[in-house]
Backbone bond lengths (Angstrom), bond angles and torsions (degrees), N, CA, C in turn:
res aa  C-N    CA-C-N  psi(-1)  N-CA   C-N-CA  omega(-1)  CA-C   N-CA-C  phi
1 X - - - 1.457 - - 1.530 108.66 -
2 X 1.373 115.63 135.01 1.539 109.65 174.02 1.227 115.82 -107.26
3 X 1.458 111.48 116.39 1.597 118.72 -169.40 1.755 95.10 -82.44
4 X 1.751 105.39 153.51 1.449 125.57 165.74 1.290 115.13 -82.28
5 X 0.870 98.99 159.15 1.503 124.94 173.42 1.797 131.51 -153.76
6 X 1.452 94.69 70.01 1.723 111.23 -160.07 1.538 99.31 -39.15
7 X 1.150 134.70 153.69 1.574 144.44 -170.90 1.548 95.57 -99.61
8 X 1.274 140.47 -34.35 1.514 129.32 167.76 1.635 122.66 -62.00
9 X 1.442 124.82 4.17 1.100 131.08 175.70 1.926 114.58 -90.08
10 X 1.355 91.09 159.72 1.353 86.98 156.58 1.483 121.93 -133.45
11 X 1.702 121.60 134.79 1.777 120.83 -168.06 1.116 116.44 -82.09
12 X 1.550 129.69 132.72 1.553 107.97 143.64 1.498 131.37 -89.89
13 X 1.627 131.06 151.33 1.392 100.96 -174.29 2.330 133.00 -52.47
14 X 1.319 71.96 12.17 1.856 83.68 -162.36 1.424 99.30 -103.93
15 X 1.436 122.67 0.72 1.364 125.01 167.36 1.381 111.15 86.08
16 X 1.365 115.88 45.10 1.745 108.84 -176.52 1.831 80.62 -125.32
17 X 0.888 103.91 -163.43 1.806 104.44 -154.37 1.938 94.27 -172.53
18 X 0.994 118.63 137.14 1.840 132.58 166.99 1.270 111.86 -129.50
19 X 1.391 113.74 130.13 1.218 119.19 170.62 1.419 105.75 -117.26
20 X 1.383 127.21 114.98 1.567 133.29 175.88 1.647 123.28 -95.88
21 X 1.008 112.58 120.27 1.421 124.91 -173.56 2.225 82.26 -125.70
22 X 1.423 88.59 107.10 1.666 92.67 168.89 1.176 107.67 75.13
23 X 1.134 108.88 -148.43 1.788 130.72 136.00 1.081 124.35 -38.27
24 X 1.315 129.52 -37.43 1.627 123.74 -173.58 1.307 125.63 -104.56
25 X 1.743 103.70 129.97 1.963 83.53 -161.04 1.685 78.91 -96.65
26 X 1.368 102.17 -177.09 1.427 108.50 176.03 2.003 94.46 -131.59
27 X 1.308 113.07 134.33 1.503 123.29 -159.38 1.310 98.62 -94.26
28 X 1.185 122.02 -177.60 1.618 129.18 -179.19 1.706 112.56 160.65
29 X 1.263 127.24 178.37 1.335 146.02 131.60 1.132 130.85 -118.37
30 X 1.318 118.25 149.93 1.793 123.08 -156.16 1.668 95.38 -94.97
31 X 1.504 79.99 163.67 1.486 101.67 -174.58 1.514 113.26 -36.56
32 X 1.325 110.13 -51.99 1.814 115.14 -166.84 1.078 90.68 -58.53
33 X 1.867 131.45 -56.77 1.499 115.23 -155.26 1.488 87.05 -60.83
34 X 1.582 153.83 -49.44 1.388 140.99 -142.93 1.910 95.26 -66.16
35 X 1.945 103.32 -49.81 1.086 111.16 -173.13 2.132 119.39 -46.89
36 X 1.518 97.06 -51.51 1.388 102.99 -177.26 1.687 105.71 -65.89
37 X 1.436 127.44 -34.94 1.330 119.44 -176.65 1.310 108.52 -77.76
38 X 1.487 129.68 -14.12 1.417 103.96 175.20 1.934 118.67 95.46
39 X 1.176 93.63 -155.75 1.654 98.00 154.74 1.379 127.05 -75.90
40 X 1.916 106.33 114.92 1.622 92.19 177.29 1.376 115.98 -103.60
41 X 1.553 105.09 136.55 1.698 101.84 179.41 1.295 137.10 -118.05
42 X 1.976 110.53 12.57 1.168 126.99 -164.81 1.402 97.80 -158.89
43 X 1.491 129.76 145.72 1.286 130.20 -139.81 1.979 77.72 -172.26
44 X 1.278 95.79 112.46 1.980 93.99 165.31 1.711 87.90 -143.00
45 X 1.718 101.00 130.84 1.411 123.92 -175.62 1.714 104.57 -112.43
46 X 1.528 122.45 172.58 1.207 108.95 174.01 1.978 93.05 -95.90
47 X 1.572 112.34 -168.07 1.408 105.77 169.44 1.705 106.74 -99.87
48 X 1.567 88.10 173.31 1.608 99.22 -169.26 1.596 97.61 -59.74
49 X 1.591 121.48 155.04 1.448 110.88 162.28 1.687 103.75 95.33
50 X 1.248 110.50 -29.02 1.558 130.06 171.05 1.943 96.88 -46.09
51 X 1.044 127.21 160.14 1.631 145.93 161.31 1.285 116.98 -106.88
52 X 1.203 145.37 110.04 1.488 139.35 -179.38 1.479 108.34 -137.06
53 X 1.566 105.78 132.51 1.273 132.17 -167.61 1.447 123.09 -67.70
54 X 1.169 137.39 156.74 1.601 117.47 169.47 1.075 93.65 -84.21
55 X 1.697 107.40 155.37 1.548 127.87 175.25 1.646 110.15 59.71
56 X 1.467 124.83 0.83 1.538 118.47 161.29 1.661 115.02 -90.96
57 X 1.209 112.62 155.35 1.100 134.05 -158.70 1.760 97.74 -80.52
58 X 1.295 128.89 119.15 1.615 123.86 -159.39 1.452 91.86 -124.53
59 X 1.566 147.16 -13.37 0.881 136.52 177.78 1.968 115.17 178.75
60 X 1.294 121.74 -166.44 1.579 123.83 177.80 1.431 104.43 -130.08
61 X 1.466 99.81 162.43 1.489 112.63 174.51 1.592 94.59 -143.05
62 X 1.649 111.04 119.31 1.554 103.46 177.59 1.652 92.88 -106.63
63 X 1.339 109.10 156.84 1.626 125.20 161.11 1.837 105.00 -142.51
64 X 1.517 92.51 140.49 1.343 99.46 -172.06 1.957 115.19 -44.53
65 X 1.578 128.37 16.39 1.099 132.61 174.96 1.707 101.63 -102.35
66 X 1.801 116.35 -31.58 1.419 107.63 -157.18 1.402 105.49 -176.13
67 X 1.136 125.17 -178.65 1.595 138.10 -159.70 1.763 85.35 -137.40
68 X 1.580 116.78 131.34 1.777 96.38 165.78 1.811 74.75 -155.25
69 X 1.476 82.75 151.60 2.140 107.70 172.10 1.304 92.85 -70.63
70 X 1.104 121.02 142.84 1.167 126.86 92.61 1.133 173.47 -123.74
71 X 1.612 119.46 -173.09 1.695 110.38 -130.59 1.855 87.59 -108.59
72 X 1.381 92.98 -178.86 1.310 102.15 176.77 1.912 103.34 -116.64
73 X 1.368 81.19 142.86 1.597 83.69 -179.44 2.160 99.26 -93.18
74 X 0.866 104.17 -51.23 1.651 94.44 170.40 1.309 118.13 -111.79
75 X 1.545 96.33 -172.83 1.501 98.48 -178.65 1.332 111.76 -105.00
76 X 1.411 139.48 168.57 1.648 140.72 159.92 1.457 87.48 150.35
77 X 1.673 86.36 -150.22 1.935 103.30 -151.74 1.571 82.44 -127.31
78 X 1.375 90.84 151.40 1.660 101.02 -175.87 1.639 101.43 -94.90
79 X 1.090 97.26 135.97 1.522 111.85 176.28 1.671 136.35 -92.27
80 X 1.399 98.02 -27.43 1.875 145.83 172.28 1.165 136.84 -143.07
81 X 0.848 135.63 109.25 1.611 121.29 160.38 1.760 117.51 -108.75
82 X 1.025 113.87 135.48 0.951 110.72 -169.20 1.814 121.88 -70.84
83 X 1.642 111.26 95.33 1.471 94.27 -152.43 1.497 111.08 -96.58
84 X 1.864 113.19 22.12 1.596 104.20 164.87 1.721 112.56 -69.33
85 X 1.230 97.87 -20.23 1.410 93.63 -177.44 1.778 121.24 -70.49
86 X 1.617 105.13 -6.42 1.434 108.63 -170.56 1.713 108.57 -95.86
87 X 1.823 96.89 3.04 1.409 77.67 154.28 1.501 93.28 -146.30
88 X 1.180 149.65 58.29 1.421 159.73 69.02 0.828 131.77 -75.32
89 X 2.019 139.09 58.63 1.405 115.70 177.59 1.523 122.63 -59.81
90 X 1.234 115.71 -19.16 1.370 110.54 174.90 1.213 126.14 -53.53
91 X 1.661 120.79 -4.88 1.036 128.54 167.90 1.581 122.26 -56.97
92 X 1.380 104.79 -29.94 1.463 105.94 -149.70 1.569 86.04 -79.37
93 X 1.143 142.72 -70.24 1.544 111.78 174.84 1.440 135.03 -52.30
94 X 1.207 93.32 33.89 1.826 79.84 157.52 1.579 103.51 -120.62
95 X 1.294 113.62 2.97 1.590 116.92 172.06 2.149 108.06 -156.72
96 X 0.638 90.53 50.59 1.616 85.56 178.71 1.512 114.92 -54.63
97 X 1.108 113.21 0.37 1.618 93.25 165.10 1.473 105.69 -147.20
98 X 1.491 107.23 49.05 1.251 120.59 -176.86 1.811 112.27 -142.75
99 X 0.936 100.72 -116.61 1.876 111.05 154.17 1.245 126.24 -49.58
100 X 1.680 110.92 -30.36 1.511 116.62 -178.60 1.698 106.76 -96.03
101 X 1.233 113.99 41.76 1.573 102.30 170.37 1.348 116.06 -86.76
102 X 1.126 126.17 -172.37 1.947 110.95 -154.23 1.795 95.91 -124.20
103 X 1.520 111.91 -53.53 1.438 120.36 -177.62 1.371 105.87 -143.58
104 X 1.669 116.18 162.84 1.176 127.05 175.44 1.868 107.95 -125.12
105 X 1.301 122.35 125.89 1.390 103.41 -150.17 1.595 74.98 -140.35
106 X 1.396 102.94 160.10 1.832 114.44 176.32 1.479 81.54 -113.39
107 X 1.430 112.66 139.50 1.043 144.81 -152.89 1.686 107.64 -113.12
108 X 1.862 113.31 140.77 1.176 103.67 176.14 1.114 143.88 -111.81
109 X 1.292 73.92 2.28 1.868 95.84 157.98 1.394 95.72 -176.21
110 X 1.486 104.11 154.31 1.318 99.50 174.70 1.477 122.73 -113.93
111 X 1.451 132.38 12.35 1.486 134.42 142.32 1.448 111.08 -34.78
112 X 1.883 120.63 -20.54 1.272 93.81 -172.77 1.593 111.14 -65.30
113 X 1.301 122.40 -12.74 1.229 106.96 -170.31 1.645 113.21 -115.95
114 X 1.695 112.67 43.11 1.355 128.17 172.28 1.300 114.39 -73.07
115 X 1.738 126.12 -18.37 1.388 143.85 -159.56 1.617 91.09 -112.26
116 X 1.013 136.77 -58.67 1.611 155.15 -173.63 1.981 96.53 -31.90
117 X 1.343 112.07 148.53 1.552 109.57 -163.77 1.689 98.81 -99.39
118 X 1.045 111.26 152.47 1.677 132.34 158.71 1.180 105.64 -40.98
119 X 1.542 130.17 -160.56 1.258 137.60 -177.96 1.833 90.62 -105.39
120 X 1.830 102.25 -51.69 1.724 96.34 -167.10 1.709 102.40 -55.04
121 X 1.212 120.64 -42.79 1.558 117.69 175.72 1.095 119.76 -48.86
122 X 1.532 136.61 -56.39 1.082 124.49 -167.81 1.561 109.57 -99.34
123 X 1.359 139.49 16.96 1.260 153.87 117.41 1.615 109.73 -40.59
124 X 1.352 99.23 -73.10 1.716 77.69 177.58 1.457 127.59 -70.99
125 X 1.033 120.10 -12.14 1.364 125.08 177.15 1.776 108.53 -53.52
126 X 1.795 93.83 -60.47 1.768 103.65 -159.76 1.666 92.03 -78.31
127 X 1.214 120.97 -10.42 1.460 99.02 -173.37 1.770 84.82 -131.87
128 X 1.460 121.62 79.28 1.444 145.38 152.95 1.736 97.15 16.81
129 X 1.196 134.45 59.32 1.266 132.95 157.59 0.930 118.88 -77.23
């Protein structure tokens, strides 16, 4: 199967993904992380109004393979999270960078994601190029 990797995003190596329009990034994980976890069946978000750090751990995603954090690619205050997914996460693979985004956060700067990879980078990364 050949997973995407839209070129308007930005990666972290831990598989969470931002998409910024302005101020607001919009959060997620990419296809491979959906692909390597499998079936997901547990989805824990922080609440709206919450503050979350870059590179701190803001919540979990379990699938019947594993339990994994995840991280935050920037910093700010969450504005949304998307909470159909908290009682379908299985949703989020059927669109992970669409319907399945996780939070929408106003951002506090956005250099945090000057270090964060391209699409060709973190393509070659998860698939050993």
């Amino acid at each position: 199967m050949t997973l995407e990797y839209p070129s308007d995003l930005k990666y972290l190596d831990t598989h969470e993904y931002a998409r910024l329009d302005g101020e607001i990034a919009t959060i997620g994980i990419t296809a491979f992380a959906v692909d390597q976890l499998g079936d997901i069946v547990f989805l824990e978000l922080p609440d709206m109004g919450d503050a979350i750090e870059r590179g701190e751990k803001f919540g979990t995603i379990e699938s019947v393979k594993a339990v994994e954090d995840l991280n935050a690619p920037v910093s700010g205050t969450i504005i949304e999270i998307n909470s159909a997914l908290l009682d379908a996460p299985e949703q989020i693979g059927d669109d992970p960078y669409g319907e399945g985004w996780l939070l929408k956060v106003r951002i506090d700067d956005d250099i945090d994601l000057d270090d964060a990879l391209s699409s060709d980078e973190y393509r070659a990364q998860v698939e050993g190029e």
